[in-house]
NUZATI-704031 format. One record per atom (N, C-alpha, C): residue in one letter; x, y, z. Coordinates in steps of 0.05 Angstrom, whole numbers, padded with zeros to 5 digits, always signed. Atoms other than C-alpha are relative to their C-alpha. Example, Ala and Ser with C-alpha at 12.3 -4.5 7.8 and 13.67 -1.06 7.14 Angstrom:
REM residues 2
a+00018-00024+00000/a+00246-00090+00156/a+00018+00024+00000/s-00016-00024-00001/s+00273-00021+00143/s-00015+00022+00014/
//
This chain:
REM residues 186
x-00015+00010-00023/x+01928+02625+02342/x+00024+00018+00005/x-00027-00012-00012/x+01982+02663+02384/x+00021-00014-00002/x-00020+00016+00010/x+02047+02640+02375/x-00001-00015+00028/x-00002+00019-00027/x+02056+02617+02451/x-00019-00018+00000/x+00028+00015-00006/x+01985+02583+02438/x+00013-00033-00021/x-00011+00019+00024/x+02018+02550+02380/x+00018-00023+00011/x-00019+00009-00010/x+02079+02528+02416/x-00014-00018+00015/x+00008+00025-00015/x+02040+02488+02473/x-00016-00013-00011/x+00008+00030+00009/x+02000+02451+02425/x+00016-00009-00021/x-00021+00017+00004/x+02059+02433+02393/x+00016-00024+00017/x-00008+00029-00025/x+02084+02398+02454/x-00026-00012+00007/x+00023+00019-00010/x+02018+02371+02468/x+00003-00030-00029/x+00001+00031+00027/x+02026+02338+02399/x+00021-00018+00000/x-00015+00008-00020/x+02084+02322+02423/x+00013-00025+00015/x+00008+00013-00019/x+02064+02285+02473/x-00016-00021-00015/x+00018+00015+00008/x+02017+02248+02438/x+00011-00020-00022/x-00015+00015+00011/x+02069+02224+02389/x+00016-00016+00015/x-00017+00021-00019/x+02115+02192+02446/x-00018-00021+00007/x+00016+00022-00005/x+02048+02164+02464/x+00001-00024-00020/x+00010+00021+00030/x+02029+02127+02393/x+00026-00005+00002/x-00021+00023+00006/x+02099+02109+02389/x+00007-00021+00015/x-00001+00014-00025/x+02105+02076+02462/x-00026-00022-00010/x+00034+00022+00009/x+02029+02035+02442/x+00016-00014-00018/x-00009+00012+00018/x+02063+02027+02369/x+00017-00025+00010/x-00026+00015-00006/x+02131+01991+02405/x-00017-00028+00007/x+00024+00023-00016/x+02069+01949+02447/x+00012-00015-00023/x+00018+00017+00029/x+02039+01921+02378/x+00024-00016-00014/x-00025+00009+00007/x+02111+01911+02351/x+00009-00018+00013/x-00022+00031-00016/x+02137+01869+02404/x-00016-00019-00004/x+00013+00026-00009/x+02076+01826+02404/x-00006-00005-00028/x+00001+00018+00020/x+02066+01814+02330/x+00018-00004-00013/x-00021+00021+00015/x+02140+01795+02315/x+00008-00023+00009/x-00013+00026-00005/x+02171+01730+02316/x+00027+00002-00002/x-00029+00002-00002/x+02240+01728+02338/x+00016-00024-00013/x-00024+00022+00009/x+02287+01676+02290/x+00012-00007+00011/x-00027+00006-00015/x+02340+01646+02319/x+00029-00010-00015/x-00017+00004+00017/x+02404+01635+02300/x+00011-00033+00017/x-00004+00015-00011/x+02434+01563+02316/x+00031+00000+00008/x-00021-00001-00002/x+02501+01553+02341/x+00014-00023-00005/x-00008+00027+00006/x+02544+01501+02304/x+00021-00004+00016/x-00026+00006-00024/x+02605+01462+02338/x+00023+00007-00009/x-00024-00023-00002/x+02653+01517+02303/x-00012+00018+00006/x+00006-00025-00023/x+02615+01568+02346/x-00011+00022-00028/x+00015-00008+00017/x+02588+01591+02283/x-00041+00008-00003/x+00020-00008-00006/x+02517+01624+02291/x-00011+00000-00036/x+00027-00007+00022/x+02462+01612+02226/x-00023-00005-00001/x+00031-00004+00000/x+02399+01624+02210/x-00009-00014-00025/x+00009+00016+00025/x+02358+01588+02161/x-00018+00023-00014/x+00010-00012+00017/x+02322+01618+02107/x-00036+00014+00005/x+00023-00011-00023/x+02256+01624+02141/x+00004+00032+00023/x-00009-00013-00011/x+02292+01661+02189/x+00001+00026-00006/x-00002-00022+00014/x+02309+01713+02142/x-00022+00009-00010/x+00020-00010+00008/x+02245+01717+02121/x-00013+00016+00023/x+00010-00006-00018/x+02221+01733+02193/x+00007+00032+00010/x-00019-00024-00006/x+02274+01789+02196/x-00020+00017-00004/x+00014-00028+00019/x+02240+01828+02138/x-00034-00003+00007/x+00025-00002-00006/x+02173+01812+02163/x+00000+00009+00032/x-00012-00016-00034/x+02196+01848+02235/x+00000+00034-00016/x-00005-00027+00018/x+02215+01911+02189/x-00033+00006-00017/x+00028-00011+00011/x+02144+01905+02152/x-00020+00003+00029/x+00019-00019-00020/x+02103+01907+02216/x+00012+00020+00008/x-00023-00034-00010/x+02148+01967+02236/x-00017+00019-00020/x+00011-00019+00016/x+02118+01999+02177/x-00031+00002-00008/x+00029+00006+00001/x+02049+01976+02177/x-00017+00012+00031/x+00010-00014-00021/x+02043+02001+02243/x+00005+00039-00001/x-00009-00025+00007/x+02073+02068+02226/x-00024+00011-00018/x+00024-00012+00013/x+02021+02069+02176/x-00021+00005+00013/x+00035-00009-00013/x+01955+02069+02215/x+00009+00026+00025/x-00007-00024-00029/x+02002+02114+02277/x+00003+00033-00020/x+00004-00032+00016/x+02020+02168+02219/x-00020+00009-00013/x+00029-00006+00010/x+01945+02172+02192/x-00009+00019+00022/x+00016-00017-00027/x+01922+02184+02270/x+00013+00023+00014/x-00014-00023-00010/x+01975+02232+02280/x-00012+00026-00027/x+00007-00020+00016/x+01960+02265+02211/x-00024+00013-00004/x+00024-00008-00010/x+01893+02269+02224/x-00011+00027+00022/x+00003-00018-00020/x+01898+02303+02286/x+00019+00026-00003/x-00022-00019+00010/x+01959+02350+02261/x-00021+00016-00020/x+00018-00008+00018/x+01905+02371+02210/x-00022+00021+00005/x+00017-00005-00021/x+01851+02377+02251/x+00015+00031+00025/x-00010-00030-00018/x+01890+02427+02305/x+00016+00026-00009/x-00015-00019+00006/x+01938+02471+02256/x-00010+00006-00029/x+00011-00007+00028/x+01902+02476+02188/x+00003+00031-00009/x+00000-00030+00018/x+01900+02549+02189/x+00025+00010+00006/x-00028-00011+00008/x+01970+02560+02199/x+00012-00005-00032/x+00001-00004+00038/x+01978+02541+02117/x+00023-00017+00000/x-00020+00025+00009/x+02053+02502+02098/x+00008+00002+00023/x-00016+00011-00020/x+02076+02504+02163/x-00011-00024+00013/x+00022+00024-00010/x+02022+02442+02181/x+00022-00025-00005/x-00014+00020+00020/x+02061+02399+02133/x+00030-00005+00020/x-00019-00004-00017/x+02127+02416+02183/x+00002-00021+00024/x+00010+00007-00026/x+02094+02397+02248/x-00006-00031-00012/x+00018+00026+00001/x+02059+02339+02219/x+00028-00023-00004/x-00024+00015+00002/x+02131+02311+02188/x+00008-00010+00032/x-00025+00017-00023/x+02166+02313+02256/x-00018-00017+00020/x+00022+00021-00025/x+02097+02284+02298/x+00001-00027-00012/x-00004+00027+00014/x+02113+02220+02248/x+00024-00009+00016/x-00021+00014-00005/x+02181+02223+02257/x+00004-00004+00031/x+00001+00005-00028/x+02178+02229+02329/x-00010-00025+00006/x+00015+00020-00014/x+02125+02172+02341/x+00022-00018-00016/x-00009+00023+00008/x+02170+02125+02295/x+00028-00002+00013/x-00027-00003-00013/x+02238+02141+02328/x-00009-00011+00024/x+00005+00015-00024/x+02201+02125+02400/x-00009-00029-00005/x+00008+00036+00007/x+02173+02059+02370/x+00034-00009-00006/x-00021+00027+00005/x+02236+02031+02345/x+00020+00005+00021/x-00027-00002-00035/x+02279+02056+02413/x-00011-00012+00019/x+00019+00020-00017/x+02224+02023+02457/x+00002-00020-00005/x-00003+00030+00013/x+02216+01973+02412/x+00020-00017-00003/x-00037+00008-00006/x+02294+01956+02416/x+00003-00016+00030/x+00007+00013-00033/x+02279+01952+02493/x-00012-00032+00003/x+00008+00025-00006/x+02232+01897+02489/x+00005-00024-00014/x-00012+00018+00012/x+02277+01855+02455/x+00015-00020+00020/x-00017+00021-00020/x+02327+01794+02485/x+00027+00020+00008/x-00027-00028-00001/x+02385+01859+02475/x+00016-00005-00015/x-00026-00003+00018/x+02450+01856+02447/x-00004-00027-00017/x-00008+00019+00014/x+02458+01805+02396/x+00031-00008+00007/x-00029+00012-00007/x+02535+01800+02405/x+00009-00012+00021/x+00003+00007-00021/x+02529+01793+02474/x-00004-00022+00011/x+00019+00028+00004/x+02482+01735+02472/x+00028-00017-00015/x-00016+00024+00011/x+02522+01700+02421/x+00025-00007+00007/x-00024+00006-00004/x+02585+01706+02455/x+00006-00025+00030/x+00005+00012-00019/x+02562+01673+02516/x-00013-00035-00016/x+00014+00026+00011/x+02529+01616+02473/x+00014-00029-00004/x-00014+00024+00000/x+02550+01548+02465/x-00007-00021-00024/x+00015+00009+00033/x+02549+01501+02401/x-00028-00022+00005/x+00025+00021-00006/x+02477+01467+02396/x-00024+00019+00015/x+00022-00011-00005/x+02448+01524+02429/x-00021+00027-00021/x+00016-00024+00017/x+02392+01576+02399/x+00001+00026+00013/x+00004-00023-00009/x+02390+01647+02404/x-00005+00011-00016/x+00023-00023+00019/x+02337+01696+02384/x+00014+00016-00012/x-00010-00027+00017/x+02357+01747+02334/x-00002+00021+00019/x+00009-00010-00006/x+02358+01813+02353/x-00025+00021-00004/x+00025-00004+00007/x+02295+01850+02364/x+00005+00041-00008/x-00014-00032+00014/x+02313+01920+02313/x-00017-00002-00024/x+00005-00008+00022/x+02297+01957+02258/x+00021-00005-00022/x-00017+00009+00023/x+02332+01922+02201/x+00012+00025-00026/x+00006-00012+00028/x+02316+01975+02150/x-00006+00034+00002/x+00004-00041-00016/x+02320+02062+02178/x-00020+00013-00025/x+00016-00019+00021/x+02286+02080+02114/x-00028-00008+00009/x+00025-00002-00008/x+02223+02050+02139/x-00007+00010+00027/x-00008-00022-00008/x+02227+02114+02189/x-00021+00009-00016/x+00019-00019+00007/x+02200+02146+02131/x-00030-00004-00002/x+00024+00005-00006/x+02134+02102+02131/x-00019+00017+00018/x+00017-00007-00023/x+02110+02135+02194/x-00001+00040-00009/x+00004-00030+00011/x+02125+02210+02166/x-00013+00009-00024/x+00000-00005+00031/x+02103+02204+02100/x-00042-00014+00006/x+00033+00009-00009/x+02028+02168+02129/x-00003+00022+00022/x+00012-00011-00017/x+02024+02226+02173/x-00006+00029-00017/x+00002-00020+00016/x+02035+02277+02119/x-00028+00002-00025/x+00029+00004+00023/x+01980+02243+02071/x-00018+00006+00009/x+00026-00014+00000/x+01920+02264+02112/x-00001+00043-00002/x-00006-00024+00006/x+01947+02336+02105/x-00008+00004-00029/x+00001+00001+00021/x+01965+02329+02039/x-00031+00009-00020/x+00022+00004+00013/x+01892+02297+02017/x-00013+00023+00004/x+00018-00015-00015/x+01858+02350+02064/x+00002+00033-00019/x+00000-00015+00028/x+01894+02399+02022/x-00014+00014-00023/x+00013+00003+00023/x+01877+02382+01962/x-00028-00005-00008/x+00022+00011+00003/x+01813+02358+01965/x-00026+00019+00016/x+00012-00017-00008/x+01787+02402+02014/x-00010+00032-00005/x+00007-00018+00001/x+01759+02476+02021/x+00016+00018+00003/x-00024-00029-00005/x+01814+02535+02009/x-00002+00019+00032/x+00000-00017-00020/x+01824+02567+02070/x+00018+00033+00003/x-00024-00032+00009/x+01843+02645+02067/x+00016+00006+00036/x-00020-00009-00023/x+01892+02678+02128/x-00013-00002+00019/x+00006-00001-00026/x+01842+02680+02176/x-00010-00030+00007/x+00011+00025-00017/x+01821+02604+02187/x-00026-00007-00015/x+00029+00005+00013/x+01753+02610+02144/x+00002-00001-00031/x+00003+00010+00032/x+01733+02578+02079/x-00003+00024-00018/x+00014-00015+00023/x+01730+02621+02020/x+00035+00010-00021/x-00024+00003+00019/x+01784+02652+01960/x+00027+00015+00018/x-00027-00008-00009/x+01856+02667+01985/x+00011+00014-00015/x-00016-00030+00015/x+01880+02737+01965/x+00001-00005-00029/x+00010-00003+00030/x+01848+02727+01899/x-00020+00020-00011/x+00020-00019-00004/x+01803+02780+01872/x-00028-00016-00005/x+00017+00009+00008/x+01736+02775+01863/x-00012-00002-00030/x+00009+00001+00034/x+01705+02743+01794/x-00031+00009+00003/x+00026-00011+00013/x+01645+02776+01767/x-00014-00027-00019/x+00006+00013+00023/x+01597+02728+01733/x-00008+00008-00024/x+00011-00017+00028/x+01574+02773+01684/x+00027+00018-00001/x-00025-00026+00001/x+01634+02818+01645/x-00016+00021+00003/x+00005-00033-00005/x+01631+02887+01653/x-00007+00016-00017/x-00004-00013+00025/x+01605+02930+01597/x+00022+00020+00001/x-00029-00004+00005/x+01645+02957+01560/x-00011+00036-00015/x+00009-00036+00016/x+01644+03044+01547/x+00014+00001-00021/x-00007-00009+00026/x+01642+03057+01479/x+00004+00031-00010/x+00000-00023-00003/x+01654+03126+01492/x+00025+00009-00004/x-00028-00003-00011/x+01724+03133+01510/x+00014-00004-00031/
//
């Protein structure tokens, strides 16, 4: 591949990451459950323990979706740059981090919005949804680190590829199966 050839399917991948993260944000909005916080009659906002549980189970689909989006990104990162060699591993990192940065900024969107906002307007006796965020930035790395493992495996597991793109040994010499005799002359 030419480098300019390189470059536009970099943005194509790109592209394909804003996609999976935009889908991802979908799946996110629709399989969390928003908590609420209640408002007592000192204007005091809490949440019950449930609640809290809902939080961190908002942060695990975040990462459970990250998982199956950084597989199908790593897959295809795999699939289109393999014979470029450790720079795969590069590309493939930021097509994670990209798709999980657009999921949880989208996914921010389709929330109720500000939390402070909300609660400042509120009144005691009434409810108001948590807000709809990423509790937890390290699970970020979920979506980079599942996009890097089909590299990784493909790697490892797969068929050495030398400089030009085709299977076989990489600037290793060739082994003889039989040694060489040996001149008893010399």
């Amino acid at each position: 591949m030419t480098g300019q050839r390189i470059v536009s399917w970099v943005g194509v991948l790109a592209g394909l990451a804003v996609v999976v993260g935009v889908l991802g944000s979908l799946v996110w909005a629709r399989m969390v459950h928003l908590p609420v916080y209640v408002i007592g009659p000192d204007h005091v906002a809490v949440m019950t323990e449930r609640g809290h549980s809902e939080l961190f189970a908002s942060d695990a689909w975040f990462v459970a979706i990250g998982l199956v989006g950084g597989l199908v990104l790593g897959g295809l990162t795999w699939s289109w740059f393999r014979s470029l060699g450790w720079p795969v591993v590069l590309i493939t990192l930021g097509a994670g981090l990209v798709a999980g940065l657009v999921c949880r900024e989208i996914g921010q969107l389709w929330g109720p919005g500000p939390l402070d906002v909300r609660l400042d307007h509120a009144n005691p006796g009434d409810t108001v949804p948590a807000a709809f965020q990423l509790h937890s930035p390290a699970a970020l790395a979920a979506w980079a680190m599942a996009a890097v493992l089909p590299t990784l495996l493909a790697s490892a597991l797969g068929p050495e590829l030398s400089p030009h793109g085709d299977a076989g040994p990489r600037g290793r010499a060739a082994v003889s199966p039989e040694p060489a005799p040996i001149d008893q002359d010399a």
